[in-house]
C-alpha positions in Angstrom: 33.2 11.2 0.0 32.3 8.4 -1.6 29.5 7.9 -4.0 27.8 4.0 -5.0 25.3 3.5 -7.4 23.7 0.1 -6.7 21.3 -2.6 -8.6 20.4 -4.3 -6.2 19.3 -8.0 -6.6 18.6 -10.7 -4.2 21.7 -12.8 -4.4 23.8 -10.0 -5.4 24.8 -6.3 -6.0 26.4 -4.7 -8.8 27.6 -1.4 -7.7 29.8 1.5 -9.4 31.8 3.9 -6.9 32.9 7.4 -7.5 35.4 8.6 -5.1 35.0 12.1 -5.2 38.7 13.0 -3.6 40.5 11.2 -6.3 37.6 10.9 -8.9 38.6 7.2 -9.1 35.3 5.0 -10.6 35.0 1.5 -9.8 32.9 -1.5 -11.2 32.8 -4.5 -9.6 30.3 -7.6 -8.3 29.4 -8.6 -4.9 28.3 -11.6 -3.4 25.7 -11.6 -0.5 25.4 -15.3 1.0 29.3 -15.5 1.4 29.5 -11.9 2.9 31.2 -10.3 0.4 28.9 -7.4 0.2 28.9 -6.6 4.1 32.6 -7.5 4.1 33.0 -4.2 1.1 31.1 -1.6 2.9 32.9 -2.3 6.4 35.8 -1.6 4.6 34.5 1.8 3.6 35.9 4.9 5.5 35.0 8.4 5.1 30.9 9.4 4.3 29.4 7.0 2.0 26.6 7.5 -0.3 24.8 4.4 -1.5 21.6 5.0 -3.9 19.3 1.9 -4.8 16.3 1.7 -6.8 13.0 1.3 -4.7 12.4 -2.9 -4.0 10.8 -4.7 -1.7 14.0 -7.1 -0.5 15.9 -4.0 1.1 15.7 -4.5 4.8 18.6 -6.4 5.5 20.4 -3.9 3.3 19.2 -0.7 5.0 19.6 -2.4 8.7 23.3 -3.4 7.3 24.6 0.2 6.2 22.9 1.9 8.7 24.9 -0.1 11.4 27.9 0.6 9.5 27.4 4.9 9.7 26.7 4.5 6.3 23.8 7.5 4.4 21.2 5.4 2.1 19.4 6.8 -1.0 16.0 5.0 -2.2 14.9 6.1 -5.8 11.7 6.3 -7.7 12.4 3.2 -9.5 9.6 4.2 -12.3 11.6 7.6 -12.5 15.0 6.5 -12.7 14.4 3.8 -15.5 11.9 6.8 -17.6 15.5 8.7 -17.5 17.0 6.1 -19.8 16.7 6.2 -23.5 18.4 3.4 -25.1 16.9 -0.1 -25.0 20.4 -1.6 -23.5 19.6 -2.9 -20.1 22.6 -4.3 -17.8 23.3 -4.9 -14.3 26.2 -2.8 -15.0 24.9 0.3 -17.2 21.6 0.3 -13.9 24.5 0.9 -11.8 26.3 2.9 -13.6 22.9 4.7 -14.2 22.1 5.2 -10.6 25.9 6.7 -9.7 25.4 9.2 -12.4 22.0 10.3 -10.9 23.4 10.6 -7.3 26.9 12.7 -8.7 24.4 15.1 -10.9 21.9 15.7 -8.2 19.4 14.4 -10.4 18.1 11.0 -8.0 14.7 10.9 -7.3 14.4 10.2 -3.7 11.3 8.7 -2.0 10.2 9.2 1.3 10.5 6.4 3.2 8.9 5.5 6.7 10.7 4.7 9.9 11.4 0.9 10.8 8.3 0.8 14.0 5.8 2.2 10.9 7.0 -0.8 8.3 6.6 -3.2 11.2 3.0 -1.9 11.7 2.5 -1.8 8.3 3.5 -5.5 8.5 0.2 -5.9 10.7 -2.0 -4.3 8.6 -1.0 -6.4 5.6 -0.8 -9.9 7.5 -4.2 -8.8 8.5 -5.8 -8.0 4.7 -3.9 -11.7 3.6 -5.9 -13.8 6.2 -8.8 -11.3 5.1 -9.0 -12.1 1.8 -7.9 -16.5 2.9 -10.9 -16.4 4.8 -12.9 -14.9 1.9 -11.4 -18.1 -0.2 -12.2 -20.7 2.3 -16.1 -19.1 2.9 -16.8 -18.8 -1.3 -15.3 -23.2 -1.5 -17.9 -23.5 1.4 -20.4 -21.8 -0.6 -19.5 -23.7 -3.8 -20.2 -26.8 -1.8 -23.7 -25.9 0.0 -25.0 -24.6 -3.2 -24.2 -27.8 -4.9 -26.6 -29.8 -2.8 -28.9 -26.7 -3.8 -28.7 -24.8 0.1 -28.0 -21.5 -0.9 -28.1 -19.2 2.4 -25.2 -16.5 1.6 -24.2 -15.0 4.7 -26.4 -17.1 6.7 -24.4 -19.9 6.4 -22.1 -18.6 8.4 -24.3 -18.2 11.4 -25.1 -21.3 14.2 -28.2 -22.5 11.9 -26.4 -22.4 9.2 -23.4 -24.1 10.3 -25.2 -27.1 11.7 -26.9 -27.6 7.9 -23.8 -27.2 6.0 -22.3 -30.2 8.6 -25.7 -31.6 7.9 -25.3 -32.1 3.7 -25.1 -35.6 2.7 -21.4 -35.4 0.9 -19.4 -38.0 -0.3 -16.7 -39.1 1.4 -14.1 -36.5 -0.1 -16.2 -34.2 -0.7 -17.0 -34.7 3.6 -13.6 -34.2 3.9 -12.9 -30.9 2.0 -15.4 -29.9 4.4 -14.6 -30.9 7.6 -10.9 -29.4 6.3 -12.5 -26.0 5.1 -14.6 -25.6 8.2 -11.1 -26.3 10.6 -9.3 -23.5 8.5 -11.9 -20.9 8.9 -12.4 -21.5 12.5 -8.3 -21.1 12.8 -8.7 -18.2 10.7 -11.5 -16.4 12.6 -8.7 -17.0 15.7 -6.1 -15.2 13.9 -8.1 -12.3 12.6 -9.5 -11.8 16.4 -6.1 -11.2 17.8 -5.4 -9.1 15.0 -8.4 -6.9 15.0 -7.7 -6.5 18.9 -3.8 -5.5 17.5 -4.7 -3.2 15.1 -7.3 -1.6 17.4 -4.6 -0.8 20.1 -2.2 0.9 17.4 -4.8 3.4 16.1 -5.8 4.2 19.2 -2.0 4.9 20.3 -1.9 7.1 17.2 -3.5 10.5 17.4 -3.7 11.3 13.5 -5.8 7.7 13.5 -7.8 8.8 16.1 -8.3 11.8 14.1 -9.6 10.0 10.9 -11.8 8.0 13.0 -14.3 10.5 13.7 -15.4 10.3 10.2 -18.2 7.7 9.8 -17.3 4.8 8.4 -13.1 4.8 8.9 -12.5 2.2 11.1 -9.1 1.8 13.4 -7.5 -0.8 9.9 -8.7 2.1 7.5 -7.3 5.3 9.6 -4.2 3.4 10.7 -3.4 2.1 7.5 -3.9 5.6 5.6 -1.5 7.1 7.9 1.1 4.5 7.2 0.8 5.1 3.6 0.6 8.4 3.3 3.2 9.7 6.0 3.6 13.1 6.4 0.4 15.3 5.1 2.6 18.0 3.8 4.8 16.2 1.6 1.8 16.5 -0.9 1.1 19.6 -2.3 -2.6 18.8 -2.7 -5.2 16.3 -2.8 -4.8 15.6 -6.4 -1.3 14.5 -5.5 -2.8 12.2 -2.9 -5.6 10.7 -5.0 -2.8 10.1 -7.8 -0.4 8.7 -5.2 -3.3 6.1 -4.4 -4.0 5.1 -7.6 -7.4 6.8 -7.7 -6.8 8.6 -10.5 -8.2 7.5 -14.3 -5.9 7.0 -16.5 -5.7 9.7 -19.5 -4.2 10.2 -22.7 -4.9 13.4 -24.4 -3.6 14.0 -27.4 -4.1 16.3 -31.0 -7.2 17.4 -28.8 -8.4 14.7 -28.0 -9.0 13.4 -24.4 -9.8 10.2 -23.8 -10.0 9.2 -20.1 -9.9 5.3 -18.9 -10.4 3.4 -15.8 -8.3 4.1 -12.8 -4.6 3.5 -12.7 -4.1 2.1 -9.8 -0.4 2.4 -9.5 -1.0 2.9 -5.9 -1.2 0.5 -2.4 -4.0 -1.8 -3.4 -4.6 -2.5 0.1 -5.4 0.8 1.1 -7.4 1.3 -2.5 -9.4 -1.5 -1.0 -10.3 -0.2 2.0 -10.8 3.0 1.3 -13.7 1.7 -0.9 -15.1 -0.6 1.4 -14.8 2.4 3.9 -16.4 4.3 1.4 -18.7 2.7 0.5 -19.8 2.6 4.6 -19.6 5.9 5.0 -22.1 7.1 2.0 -24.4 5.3 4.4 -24.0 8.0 7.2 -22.5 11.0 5.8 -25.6 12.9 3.8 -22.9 14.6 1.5 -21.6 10.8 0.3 -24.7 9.6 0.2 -25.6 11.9 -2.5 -22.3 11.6 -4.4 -23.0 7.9 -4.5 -26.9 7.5 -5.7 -26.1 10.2 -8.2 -23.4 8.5 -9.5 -25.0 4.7 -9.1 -27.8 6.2 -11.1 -25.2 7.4 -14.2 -23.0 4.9 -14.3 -23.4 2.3 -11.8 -22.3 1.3 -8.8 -19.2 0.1 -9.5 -18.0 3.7 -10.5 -20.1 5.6 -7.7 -17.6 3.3 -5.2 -14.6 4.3 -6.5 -15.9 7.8 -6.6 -17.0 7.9 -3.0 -13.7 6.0 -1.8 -11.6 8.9 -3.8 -13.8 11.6 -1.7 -12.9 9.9 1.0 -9.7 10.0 0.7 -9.6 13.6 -0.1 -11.3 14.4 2.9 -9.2 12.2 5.3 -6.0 13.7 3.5 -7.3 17.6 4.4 -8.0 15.6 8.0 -4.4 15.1 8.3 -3.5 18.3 6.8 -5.2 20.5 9.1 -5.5 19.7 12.9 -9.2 19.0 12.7 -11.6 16.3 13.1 -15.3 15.1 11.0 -17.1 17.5 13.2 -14.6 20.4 12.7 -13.8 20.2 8.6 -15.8 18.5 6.1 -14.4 18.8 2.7 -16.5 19.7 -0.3 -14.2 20.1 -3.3 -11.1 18.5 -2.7 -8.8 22.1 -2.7 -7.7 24.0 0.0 -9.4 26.7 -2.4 -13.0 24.9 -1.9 -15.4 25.6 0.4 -15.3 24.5 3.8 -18.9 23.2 5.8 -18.9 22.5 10.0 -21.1 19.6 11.0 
């Protein structure tokens, strides 16, 4: 068998091969645009092993060894550079690194989702960018009404609205950023219908979406996009897993007994951190148990803190959705545990 430890960069790929029948080791460089990288692996016969740090430029790399009957490895990258100690840092010692982790069954391997779920998940982010464009474009529009002092928030955006903002006496650039700004949200609005309808048709394909959409406020791009992060429900032990795998957790450093506790860390997907508090945030409006977690927590320490709070119960409770074949009506979480108390609808 043979055994590659890869540091994988755009343009290139430094890699260091064990071959375990003759214990042979080999360093070498190799070139992507001229195909000298597909050219090596074709060559390979006999199981291969090739283990990569986590990146986001790794398609064309999985979709190429997996053609080739080739076995691919995709590490904790935050993991695999904590096991290094000295300040060094080559293209050559990372691969070197990454062989050593994969020959002493040390690599940290990372789930990773099939090919149709990172195309949907594809959907779901081209969605949130045009989301947060069309935020852009309404705030310049705002900037521009409010300047002339017409200052109607989200009635500007209506058909009375629309025909006084075309109304402002502008000069002539400033007529034009206008009529441009008003083109580009209209194209926009387009976009986001189609993908609304899109991402509507997916959740409803997928039964665990389904599932999550029972509980108020979850929409079909909140439930579809938790199950595409989180994957399988049982490849977390618990909840507090899940809430740290989302970034939801605060950040902590306790030391000489002393704890002192910080914001959250978000080291998760800050797309589905997003939506789960803007999903949150809907569903303390209808669920009586949120509701109270929320004012309790505006009250304290305001409302920025009682959002993230309710999105993190969310999240708990759609993750024990997902764990156990029930719905909203069915489970409602009260502590986060499978030890905690369980209350019907």
């Amino acid at each position: 068998m043979k055994i590659i430890g890869c540091d994988l960069h755009t343009r290139y790929q430094q890699i260091a091969m064990l071959d375990s029948d003759t214990g042979e080791v080999e360093e070498r460089r190799l070139e992507h645009q001229n195909g000298e990288a597909r050219a090596f692996y074709a060559a390979l016969t006999g199981p291969v092993r090739v283990g990569i740090e986590a990146t986001g430029s790794t398609p064309w790399f999985e979709r190429m060894l997996r053609e080739l009957g080739h076995e691919l490895w995709i590490g904790d990258a935050g993991r695999m550079r904590a096991m290094v100690v000295r300040k060094q840092k080559t293209d050559t010692r990372d691969a070197a690194h990454a062989l050593d982790l994969l020959v002493t069954n040390r690599f940290p391997r990372i789930w990773m989702p099939s090919v149709e779920e990172r195309d949907l998940r594809q959907l779901v982010w081209h969605r949130q960018k045009l989301v947060g464009m069309r935020s852009a474009v309404k705030n310049q529009l705002h900037a521009l009404a409010m300047g002339q002092g017409v200052c109607r928030r989200k009635q500007l955006f209506t058909a009375k609205g629309r025909q006084e903002l075309e109304g402002l006496a502008l000069g002539p650039w400033a007529s034009y950023r206008r009529q441009e700004l008003l083109q580009l949200l209209d194209q926009l609005e387009q976009s986001l219908a189609k993908l609304d309808q899109a991402v509507e048709q997916q959740a409803k394909r997928e039964p665990l979406a389904v599932r999550l959409m029972t509980h108020p406020g979850v929409g079909p791009v909140t439930s579809l996009a938790f199950v595409l992060t989180i994957g399988p429900a049982d490849r977390f032990p618990g909840s507090r897993q899940v809430v740290s795998y989302l970034g939801l957790n605060p950040q902590e450093h306790t030391s000489g007994g002393r704890k002192r506790v910080g914001a959250i860390s978000k080291q998760g997907n800050p797309m589905l951190r997003w939506l789960l508090v803007e999903a949150g945030h809907t569903a303390a409006r209808f669920d009586p148990q949120l509701r109270r977690l929320y004012q309790r927590l505006k009250f304290r320490r305001g409302a920025a803190v009682a959002k993230v709070a309710t999105a993190r119960k969310l999240a708990v409770r759609m993750y024990w959705m997902l764990r156990n074949p029930t719905d909203y009506a069915q489970l409602v979480r009260m502590q986060g545990s499978p030890r905690g108390s369980l209350v019907g609808n």
